[in-house]
ZADO-1210 file (C-alpha; in nm, 4 decimals, padded with zeros to 6 digits):
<atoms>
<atom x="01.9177" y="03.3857" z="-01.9435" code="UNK" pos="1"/>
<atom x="02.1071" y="03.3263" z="-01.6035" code="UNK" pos="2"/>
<atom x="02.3972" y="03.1507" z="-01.5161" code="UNK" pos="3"/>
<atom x="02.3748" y="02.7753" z="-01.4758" code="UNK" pos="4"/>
<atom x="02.3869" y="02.5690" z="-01.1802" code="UNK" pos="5"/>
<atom x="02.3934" y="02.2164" z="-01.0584" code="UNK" pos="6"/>
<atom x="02.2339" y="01.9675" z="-00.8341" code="UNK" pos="7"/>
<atom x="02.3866" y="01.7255" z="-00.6667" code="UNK" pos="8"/>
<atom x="02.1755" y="01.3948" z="-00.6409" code="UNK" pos="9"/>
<atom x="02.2229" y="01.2718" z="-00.2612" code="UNK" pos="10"/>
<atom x="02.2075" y="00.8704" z="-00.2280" code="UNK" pos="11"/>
<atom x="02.1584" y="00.6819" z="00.1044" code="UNK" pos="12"/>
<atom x="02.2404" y="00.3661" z="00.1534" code="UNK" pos="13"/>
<atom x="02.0790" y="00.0198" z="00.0042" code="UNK" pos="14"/>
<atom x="01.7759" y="-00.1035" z="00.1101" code="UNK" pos="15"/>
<atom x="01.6104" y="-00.4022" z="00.0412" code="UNK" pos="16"/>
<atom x="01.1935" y="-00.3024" z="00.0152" code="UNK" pos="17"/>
<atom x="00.8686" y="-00.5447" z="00.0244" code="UNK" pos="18"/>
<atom x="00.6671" y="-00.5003" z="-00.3068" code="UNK" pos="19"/>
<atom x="00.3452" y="-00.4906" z="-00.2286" code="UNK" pos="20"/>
<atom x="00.2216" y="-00.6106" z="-00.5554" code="UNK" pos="21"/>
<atom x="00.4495" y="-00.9459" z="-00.5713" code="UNK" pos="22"/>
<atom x="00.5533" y="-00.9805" z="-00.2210" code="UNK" pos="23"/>
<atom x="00.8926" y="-00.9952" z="-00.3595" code="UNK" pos="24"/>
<atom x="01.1933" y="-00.8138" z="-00.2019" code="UNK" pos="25"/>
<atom x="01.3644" y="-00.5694" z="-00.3857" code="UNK" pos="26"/>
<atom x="01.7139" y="-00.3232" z="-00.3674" code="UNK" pos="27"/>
<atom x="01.6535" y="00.0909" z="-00.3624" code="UNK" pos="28"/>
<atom x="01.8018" y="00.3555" z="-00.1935" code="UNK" pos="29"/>
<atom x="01.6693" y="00.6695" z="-00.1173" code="UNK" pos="30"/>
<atom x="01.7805" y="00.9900" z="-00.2952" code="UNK" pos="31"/>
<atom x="01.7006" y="01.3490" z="-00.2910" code="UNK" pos="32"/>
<atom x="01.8328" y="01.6194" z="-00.4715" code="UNK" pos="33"/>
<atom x="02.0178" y="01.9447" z="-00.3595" code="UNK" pos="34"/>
<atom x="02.0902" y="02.2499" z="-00.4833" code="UNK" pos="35"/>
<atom x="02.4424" y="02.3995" z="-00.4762" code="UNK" pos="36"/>
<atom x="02.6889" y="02.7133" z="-00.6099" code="UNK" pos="37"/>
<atom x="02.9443" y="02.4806" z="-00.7428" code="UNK" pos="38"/>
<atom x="03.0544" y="02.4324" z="-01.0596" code="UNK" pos="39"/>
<atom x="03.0762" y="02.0931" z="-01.2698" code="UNK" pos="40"/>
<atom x="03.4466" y="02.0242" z="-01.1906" code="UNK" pos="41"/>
<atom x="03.3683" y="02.0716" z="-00.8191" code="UNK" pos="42"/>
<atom x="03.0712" y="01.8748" z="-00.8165" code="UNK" pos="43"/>
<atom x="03.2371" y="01.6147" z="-01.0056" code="UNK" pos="44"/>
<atom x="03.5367" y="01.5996" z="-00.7619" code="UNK" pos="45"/>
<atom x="03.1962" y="01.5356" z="-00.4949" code="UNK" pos="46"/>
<atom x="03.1313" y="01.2455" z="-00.6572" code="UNK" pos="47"/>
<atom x="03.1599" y="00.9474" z="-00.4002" code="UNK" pos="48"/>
<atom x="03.2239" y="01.1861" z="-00.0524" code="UNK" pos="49"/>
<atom x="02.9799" y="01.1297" z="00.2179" code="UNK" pos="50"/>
<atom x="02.8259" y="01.3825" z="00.4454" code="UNK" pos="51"/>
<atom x="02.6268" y="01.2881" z="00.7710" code="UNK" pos="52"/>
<atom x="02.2326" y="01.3784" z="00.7536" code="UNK" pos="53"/>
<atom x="01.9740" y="01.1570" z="00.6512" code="UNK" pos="54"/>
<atom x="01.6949" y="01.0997" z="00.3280" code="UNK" pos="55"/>
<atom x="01.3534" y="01.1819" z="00.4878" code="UNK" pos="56"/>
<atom x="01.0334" y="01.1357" z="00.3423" code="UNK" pos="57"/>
<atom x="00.8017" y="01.4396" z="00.3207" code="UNK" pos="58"/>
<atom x="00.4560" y="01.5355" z="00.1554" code="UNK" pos="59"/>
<atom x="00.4382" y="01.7372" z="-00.1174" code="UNK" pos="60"/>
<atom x="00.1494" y="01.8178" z="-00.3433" code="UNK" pos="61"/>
<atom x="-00.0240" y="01.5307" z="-00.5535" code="UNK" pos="62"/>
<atom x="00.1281" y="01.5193" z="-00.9127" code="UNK" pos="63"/>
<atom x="00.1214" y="01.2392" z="-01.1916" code="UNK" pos="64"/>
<atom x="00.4078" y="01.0734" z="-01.2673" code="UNK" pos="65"/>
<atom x="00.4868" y="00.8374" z="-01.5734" code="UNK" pos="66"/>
<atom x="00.7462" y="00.5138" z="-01.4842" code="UNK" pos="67"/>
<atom x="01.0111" y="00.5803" z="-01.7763" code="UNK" pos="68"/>
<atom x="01.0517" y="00.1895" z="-01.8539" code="UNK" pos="69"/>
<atom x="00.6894" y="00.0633" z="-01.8396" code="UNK" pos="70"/>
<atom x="00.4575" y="00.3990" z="-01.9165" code="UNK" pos="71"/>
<atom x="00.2516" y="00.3192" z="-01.6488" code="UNK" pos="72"/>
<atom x="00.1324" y="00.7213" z="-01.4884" code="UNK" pos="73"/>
<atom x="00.1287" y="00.6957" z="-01.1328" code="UNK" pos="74"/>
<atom x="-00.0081" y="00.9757" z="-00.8637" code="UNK" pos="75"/>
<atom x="00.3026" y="01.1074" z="-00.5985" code="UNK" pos="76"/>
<atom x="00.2037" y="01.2739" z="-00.2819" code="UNK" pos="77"/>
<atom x="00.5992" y="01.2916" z="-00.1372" code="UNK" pos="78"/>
<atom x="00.9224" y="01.3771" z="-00.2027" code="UNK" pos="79"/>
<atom x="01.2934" y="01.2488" z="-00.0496" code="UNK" pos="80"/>
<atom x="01.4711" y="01.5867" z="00.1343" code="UNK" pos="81"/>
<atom x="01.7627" y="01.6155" z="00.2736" code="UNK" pos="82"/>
<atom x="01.8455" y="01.6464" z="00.6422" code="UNK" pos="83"/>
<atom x="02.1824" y="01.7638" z="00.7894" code="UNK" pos="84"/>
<atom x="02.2812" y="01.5267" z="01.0755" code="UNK" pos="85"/>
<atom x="02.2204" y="01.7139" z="01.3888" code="UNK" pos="86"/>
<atom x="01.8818" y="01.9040" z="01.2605" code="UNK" pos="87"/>
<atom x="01.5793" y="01.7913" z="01.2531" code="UNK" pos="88"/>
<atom x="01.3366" y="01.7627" z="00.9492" code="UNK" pos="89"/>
<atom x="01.0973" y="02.0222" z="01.0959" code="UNK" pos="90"/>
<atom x="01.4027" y="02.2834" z="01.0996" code="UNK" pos="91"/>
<atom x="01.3902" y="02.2516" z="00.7458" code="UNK" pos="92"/>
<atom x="01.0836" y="02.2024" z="00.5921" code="UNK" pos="93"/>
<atom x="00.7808" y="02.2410" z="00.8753" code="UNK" pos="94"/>
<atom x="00.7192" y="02.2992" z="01.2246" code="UNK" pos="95"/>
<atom x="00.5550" y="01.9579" z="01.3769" code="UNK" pos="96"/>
<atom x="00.6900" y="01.6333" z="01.5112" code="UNK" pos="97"/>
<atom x="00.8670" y="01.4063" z="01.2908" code="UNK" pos="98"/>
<atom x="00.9481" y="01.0591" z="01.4879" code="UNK" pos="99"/>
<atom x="01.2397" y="00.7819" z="01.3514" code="UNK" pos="100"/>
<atom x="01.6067" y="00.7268" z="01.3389" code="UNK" pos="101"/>
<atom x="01.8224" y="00.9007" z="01.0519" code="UNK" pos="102"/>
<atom x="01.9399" y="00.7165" z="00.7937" code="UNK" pos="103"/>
<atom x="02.3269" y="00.6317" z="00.7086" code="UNK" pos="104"/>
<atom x="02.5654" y="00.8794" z="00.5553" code="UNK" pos="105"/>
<atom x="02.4584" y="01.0054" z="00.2610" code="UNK" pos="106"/>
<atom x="02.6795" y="01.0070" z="-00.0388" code="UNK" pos="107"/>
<atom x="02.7024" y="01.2273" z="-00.3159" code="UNK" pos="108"/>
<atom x="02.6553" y="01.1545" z="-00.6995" code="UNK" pos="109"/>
<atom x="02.6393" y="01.2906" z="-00.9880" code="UNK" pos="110"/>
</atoms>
């Protein structure tokens, strides 16, 4: 078995989102998670820093997913991924145009 490794879970900022079921505003933020050669002290010690990038939106392949709280299965077709500020999203996960403004810092949890 290898060694072990940890993700850090990046966390923009909140945002309040539209349901489009009830109309109804609620909070969210976007996260996305990374990959990284630290180990658990270090990424603790992360926990609350902020890096500048942004949370973009990309697709991904179809899969099912099952909300933990209400059991309802529901079908995904994106993910969140990470962008360092100062590269675009194409750099680092396709070559096309990607249009919008970056989002806020992006802190780190974990």
């Amino acid at each position: 078995m290898g060694e072990p490794f940890y993700a850090l879970i990046l966390q923009g900022g909140v945002e309040m989102v539209k349901s489009n079921t009830t109309g109804r505003f609620y909070a969210t933020a976007k996260q996305a998670s990374v990959t990284s050669t630290f180990d658990e002290e270090t990424c603790k010690r992360l926990i609350g820093s902020e890096m500048p990038g942004s949370i973009k939106k990309v697709p991904c392949e179809s899969h099912a997913y099952t909300v933990p709280e209400t059991g309802e299965v529901v079908t995904i077709s994106s993910r969140w991924e990470y962008v360092k500020e100062g590269e675009t999203l194409e750099e680092n996960v396709f070559h096309g145009e990607v249009t919008g403004k970056p989002d806020k810092q992006v802190a780190v949890q974990f």
